[in-house]
ZAVO-855108 format. One line per 10 residues: number of its first residue (from 1); their letters; for each residue x, y, z of C-alpha. Coordinates in nm, 3 decimals, padded with zeros to 5 digits. Layout:
N
NUM) A) X:Y:Z | ...
//
This chain:
402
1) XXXXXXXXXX) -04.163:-07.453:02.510 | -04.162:-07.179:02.272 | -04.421:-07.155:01.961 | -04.252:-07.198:01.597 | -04.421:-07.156:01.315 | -04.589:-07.419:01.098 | -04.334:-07.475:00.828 | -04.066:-07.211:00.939 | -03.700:-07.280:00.857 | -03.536:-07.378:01.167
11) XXXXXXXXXX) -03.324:-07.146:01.365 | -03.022:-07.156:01.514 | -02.940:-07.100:01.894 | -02.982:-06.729:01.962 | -02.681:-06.519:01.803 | -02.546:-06.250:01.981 | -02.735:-05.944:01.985 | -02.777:-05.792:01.594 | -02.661:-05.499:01.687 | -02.298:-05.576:01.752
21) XXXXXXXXXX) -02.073:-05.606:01.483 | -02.175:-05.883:01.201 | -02.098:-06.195:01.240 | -01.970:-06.463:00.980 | -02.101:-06.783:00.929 | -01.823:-07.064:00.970 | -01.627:-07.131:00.635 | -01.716:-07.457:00.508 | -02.080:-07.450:00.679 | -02.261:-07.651:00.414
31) XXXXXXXXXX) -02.643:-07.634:00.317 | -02.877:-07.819:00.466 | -03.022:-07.888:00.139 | -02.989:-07.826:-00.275 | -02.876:-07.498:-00.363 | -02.783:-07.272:-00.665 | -02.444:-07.230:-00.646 | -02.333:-07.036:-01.011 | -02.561:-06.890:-01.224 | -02.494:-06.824:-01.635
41) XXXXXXXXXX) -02.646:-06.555:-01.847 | -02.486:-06.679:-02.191 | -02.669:-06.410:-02.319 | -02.966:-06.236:-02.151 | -03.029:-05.857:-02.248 | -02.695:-05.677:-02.134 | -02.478:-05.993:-02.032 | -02.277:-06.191:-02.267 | -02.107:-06.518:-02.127 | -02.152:-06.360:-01.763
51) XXXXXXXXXX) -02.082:-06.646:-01.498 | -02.191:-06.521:-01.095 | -02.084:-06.774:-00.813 | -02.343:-06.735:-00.594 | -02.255:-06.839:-00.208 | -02.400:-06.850:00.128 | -02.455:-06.369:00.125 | -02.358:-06.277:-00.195 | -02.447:-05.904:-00.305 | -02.397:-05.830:-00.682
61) XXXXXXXXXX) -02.229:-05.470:-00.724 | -02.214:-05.183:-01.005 | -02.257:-04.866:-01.138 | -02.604:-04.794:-01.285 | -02.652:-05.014:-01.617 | -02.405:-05.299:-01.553 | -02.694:-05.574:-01.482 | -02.729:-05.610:-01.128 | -03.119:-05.656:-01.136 | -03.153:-05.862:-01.491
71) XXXXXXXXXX) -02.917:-06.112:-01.290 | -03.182:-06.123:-00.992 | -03.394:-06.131:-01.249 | -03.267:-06.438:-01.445 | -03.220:-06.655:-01.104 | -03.609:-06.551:-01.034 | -03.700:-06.663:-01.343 | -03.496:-06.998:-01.346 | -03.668:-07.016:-01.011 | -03.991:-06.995:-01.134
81) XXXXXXXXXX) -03.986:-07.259:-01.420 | -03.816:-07.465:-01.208 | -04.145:-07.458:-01.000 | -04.386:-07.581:-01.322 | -04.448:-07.266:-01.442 | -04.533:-07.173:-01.818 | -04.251:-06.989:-01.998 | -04.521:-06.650:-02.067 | -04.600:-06.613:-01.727 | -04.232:-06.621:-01.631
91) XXXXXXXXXX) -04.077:-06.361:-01.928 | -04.449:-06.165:-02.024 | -04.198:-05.909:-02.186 | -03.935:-06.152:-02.371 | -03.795:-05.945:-02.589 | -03.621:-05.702:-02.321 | -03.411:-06.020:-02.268 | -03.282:-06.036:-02.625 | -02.989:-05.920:-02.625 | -02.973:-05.621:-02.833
101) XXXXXXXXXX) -02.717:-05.644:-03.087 | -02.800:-06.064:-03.177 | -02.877:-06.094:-03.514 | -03.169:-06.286:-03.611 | -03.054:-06.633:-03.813 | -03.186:-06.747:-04.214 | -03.531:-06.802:-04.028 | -03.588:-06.541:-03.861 | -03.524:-06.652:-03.485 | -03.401:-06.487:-03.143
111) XXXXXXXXXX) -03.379:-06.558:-02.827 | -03.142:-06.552:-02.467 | -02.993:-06.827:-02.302 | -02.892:-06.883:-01.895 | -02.841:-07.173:-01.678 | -02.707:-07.235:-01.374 | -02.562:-07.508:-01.164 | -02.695:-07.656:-00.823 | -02.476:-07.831:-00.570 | -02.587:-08.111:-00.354
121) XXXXXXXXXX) -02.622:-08.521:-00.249 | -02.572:-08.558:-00.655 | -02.294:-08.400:-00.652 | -02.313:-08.041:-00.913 | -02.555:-08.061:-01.145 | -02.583:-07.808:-01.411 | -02.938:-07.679:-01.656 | -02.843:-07.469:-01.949 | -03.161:-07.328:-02.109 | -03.221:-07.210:-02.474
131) XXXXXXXXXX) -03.506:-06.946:-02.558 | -03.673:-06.834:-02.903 | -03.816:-06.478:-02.826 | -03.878:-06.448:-03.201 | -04.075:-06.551:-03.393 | -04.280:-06.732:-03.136 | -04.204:-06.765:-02.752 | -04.095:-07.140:-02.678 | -03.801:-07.328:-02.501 | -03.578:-07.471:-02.769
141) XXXXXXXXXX) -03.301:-07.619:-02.619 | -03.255:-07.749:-02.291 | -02.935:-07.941:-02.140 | -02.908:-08.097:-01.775 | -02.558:-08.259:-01.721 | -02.414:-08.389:-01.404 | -02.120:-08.615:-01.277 | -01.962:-08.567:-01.641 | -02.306:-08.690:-01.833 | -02.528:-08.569:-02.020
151) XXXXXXXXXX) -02.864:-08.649:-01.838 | -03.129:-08.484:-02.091 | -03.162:-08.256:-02.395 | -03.428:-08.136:-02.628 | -03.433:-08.009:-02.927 | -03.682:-07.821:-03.141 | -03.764:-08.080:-03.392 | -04.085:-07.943:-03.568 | -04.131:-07.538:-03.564 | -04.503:-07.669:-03.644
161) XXXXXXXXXX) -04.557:-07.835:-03.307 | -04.542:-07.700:-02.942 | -04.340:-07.945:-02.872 | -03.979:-08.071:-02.796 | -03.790:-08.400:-02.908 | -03.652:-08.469:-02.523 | -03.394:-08.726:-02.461 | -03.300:-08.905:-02.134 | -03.038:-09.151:-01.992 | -03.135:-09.488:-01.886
171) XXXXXXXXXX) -02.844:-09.673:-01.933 | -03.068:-10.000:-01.934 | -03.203:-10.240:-02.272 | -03.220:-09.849:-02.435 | -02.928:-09.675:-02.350 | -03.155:-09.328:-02.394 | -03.517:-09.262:-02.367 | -03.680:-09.026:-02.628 | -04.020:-08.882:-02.579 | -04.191:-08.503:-02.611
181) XXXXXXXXXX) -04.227:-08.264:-02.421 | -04.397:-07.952:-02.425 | -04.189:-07.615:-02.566 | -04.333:-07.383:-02.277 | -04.250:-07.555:-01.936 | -03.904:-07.654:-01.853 | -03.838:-08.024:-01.917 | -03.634:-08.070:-01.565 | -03.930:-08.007:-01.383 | -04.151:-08.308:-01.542
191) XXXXXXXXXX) -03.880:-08.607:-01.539 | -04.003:-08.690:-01.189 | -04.318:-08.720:-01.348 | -04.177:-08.951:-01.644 | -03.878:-09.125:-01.583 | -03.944:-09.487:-01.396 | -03.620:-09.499:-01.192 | -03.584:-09.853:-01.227 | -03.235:-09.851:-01.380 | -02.903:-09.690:-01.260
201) XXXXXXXXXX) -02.900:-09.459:-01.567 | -03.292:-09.297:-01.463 | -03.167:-09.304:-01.103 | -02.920:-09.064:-01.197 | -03.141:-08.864:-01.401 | -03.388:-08.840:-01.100 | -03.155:-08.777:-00.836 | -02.978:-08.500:-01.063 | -03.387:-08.349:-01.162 | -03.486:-08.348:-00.838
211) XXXXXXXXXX) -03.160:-08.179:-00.685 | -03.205:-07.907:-00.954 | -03.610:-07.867:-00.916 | -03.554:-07.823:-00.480 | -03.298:-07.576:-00.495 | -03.510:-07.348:-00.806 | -03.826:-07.358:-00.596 | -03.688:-07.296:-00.267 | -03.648:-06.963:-00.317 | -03.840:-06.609:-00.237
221) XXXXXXXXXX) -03.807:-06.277:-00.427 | -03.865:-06.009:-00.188 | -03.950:-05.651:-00.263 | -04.057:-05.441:00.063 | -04.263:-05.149:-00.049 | -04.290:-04.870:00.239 | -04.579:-04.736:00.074 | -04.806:-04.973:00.084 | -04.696:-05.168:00.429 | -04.855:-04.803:00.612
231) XXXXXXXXXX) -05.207:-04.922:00.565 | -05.382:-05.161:00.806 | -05.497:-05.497:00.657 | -05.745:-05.784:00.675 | -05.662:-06.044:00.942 | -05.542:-06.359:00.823 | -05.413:-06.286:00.510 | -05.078:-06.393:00.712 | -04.816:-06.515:00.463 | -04.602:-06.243:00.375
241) XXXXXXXXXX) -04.600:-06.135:00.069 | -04.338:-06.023:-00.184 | -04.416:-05.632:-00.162 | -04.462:-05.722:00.227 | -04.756:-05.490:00.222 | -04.945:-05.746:00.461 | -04.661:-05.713:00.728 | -04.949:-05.618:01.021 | -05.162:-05.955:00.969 | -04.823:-06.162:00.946
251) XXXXXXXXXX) -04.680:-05.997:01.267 | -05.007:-06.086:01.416 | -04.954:-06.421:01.304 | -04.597:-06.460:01.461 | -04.668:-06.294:01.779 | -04.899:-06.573:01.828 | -04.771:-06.873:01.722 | -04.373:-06.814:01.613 | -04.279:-06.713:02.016 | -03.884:-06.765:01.928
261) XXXXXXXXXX) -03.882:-06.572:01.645 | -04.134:-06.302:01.741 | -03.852:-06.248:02.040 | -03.554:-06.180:01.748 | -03.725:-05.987:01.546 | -03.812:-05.784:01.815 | -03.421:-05.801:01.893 | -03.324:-05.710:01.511 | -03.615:-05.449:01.519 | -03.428:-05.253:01.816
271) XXXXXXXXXX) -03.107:-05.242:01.597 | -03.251:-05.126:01.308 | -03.551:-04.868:01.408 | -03.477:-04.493:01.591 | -03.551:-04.518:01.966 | -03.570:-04.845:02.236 | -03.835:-05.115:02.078 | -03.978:-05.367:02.332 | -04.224:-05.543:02.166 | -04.338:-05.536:01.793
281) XXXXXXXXXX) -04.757:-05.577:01.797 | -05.101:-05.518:01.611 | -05.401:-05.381:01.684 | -05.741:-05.476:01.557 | -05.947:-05.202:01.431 | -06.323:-05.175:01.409 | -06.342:-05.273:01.067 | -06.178:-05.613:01.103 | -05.868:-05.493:00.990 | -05.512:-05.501:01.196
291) XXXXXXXXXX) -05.261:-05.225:01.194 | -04.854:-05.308:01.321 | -04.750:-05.103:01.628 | -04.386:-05.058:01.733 | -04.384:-05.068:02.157 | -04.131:-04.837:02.289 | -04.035:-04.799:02.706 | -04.321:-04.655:02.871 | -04.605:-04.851:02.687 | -04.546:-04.617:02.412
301) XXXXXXXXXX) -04.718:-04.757:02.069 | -04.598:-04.628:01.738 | -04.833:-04.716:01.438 | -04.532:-04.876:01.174 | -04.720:-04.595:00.929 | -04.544:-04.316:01.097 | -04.200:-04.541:01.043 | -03.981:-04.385:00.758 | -03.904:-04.617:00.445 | -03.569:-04.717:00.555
311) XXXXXXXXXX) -03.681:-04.855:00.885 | -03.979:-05.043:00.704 | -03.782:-05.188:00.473 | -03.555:-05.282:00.723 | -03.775:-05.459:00.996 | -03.949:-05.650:00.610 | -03.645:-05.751:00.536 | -03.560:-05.887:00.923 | -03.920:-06.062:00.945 | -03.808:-06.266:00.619
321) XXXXXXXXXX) -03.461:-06.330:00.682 | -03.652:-06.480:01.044 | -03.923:-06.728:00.908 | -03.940:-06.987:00.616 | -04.170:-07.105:00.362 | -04.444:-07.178:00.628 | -04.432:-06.818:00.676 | -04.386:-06.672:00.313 | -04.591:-06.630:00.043 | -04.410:-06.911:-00.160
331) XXXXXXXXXX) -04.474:-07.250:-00.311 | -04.118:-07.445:-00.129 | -04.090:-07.834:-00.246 | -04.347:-07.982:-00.088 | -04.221:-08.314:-00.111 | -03.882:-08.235:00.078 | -03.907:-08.242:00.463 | -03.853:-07.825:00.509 | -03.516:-07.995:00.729 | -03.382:-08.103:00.399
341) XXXXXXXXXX) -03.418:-07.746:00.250 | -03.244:-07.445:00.212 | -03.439:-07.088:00.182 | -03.301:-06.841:-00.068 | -03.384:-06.493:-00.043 | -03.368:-06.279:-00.317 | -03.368:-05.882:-00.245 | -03.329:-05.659:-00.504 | -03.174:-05.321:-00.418 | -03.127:-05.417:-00.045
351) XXXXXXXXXX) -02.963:-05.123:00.054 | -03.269:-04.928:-00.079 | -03.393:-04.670:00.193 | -03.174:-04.790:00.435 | -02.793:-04.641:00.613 | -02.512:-04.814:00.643 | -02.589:-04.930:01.021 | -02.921:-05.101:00.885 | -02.757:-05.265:00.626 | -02.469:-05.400:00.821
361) XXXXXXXXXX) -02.704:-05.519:01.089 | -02.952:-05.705:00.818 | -02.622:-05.876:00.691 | -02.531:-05.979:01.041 | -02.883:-06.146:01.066 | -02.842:-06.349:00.769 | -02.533:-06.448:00.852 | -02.581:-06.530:01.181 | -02.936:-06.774:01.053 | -02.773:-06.890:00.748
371) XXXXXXXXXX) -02.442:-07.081:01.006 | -02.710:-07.357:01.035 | -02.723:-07.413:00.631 | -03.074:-07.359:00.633 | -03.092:-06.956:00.475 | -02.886:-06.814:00.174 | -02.943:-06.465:00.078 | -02.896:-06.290:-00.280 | -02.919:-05.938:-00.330 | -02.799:-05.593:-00.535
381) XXXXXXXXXX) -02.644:-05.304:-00.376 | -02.536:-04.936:-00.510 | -02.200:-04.914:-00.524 | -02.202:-04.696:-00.218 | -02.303:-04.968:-00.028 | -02.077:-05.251:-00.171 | -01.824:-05.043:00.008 | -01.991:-05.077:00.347 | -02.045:-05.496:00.228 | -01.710:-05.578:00.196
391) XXXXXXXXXX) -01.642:-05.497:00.544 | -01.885:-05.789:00.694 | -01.730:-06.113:00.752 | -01.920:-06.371:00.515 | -02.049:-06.156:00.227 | -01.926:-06.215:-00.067 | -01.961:-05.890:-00.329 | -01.984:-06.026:-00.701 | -01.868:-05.661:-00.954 | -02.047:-05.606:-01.284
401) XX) -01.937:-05.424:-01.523 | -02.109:-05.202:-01.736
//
């Protein structure tokens, strides 16, 4: 029986080879768990009242300045409070988000506001999130709503406190339960922690918190940078991380434990890098560290440093499209069996570095894992390359405008 590894999204039977034309995932396939399924920037730096369905492979398209990466950027960042964390560490530059011609009101305040809406067992449940920028960083409004109620607000009560008056269903003896909650975390995140569930109403409110919570955390923003992947690394440090510059000690780590999907990306790698590849491995240097090596017919070994960007990028981009949270540097929900959950990968500038082949071959991976509901992928392209998108079965290209 082949080796999987710990905690790795589960595959699919083998697709046909990635280097044949892509191939779509089946209309209709549905998720295996939560997942973001719209996302609203209300107003967030360049977008005003910009709504982006976001689907199974869904690129976002446009000419230079229309907001292709500040939308990657707001789903990150929705991603990352929805995982506990504070509101500083997500935005530590707020006030590029402010949109630039909003007027500051009688006391002096600014801010952005995005949401988004995530589909699953509770049905769609949408988070619509208010910011102050100015004068003080803080969360000042916050709205979750599903199955046409409104399941919590806050409100900035007391500019003097860093906190927010939060109000929940119950739908018991108190129809609503008011209590506050701090202005720097997002208030979605803690109801599991607060609300009882020992009424209908806080049943709803939990079902709709936690559905919203899964599908922010289970995503991964990945960045491959050819630069620093070149080097060799210390062993171990084998959960890839969002630059990918540890790629050598996480091949080493699939090679021996993640058989299956060693044996695709190995596949993908061949469609995707110049020449025949047989076998991706490392080798262990004397100084502890491991370096990747690209086998080629003959028992040929390439170091991946001699690779050029585009194929780096590429076989990155393959090696997290092929494992799962087990595998990436990511904190998933731990609570939900990983069969329950639905990666998301987030790739800005995908087409970066790499030619239309590449690209059309990546998408055909994704689409190809993602059939079995268990991988989404999100990502900006050049306009160039939205050409070459629209010509895969399954993607989905989303047009800004400038």
């Amino acid at each position: 029986m082949t080796a999987l590894c710990p905690g790795a999204t589960p595959l699919p039977p083998a697709a046909p080879d990635v280097r044949s034309e892509p191939m779509s995932a089946p209309r209709g396939a549905r998720s295996a768990g939560p997942v973001v399924t719209e996302l609203r920037l209300s107003a967030f730096a360049s977008h005003q009242g910009t709504v982006l369905p976001i689907g199974p492979l869904t690129l976002f398209a446009g000419a230079a300045g229309s907001g292709k990466s500040t939308a990657l950027r707001a789903y990150e960042a929705l991603a990352r409070l929805g995982a506990g964390d504070p509101l500083a560490e997500v935005f530590p530059d707020p006030a590029a988000y402010v949109p630039e011609r909003a007027g500051a009101d009688a006391q002096g305040r600014r801010g952005f506001r995005i949401g988004c809406t995530a589909d699953g067992p509770a049905g769609p449940v949408r988070l619509d999130l208010a910011v102050q920028v100015e004068p003080t960083l803080r969360i000042v409004g916050e709205r979750l709503t599903g199955g046409g109620e409104t399941l919590l607000t806050t409100a900035l009560r007391d500019p003097g406190r860093s906190t927010v008056q939060a109000a929940w269903h119950t739908a018991g003896a108190v129809p609503v339960t008011r209590a506050p909650l701090p202005d720097d975390v997002l208030g979605t995140a803690l109801l599991p922690l607060r609300v009882a569930g020992t009424t209908d109403g806080q049943l709803r409110v939990l079902a709709a918190a936690e559905q919203m919570v899964v599908a922010l955390r289970s995503v991964f923003a990945c960045e491959p940078q050819p630069q620093r992947m070149r080097a060799p690394v210390p062993s171990g440090e084998d959960r890839l991380r969002r630059g990918c510059d540890n790629l050598a000690a996480v091949l080493e780590r699939t090679h021996t434990q993640c058989g299956q999907r060693h044996a695709r990306l190995v596949a993908a790698a061949g469609g995707g890098c110049a020449g025949t590849v047989t076998g991706l491995g490392v080798e262990r240097l004397a100084n502890g560290t491991v370096r990747a090596l690209v086998e080629r017919d003959g028992g040929h070994r390439t170091p991946v440093g001699r690779l050029g960007d585009g194929e780096l990028r590429y076989l990155a981009l393959a090696l997290v499209l092929l494992t799962g949270p087990g595998v990436l540097a990511m904190e998933a929900a731990g609570e939900v069996p990983s069969a329950l959950q639905t990666l998301t990968v987030l790739a800005d500038g995908l087409d970066r570095d790499l030619d239309g082949r590449q690209l059309r071959r990546l998408l055909a991976l994704a689409a190809s894992i993602g059939a079995a509901g268990h991988l989404r992928l999100v990502g900006t392209v050049a306009e160039a390359a939205a050409t070459e998108a629209r010509g895969a079965a399954g993607v989905t290209v989303v047009d800004l405008e400038p």
